[in-house]
N, C-alpha and C positions, 0 to 999 in steps of 0.2 A: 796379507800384507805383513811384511818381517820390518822391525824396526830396530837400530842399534842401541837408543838412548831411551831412558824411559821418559822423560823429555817429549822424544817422540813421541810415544808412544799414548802420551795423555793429549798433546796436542790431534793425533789422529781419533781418538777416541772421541775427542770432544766433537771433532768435525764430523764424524760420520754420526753422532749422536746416539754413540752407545751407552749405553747407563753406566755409572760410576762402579755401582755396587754387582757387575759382572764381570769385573778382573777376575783372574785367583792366579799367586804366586805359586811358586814353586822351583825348589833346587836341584839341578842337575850337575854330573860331572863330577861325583864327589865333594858337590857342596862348593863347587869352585865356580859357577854360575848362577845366577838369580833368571828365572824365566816369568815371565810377565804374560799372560793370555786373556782374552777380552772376546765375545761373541754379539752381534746382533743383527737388527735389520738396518738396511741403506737402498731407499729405490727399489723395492721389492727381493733383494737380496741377502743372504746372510754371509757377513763379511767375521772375518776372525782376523784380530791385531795379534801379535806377537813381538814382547822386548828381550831381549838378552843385554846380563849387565854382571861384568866380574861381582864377586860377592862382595870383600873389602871396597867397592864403592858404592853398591847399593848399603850394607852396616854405616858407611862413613855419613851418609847422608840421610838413616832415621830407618829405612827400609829394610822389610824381610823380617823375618824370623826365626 
């Protein structure tokens, strides 16, 4: 599941009941994208979240590294 906002991307996390502490970020593009990843189970399946978010808006709002 590819999500644009990372908004989304907690709201789907939450619903599918993936644990918090299974994101892990990371930058692509030169540092011009923030990419957001998440793995777990849902209904005997393993599901992977995915956010994309320019980087000046994930900094502006606390986010990244």
């Amino acid at each position: 599941m590819s999500m644009s906002t990372l908004a989304a991307f907690e709201a789907g996390r939450a619903a599918l009941g993936v644990p918090d502490g299974s994101a892990d970020g990371r930058f692509q593009s030169d540092g011009q994208t923030w990419v957001l990843t998440a793995r777990g189970e849902y209904a005997g399946a393993t599901v992977e979240l995915t956010a994309y978010a320019d980087t000046d808006r994930v900094e502006s709002r606390g986010g990244g590294s």
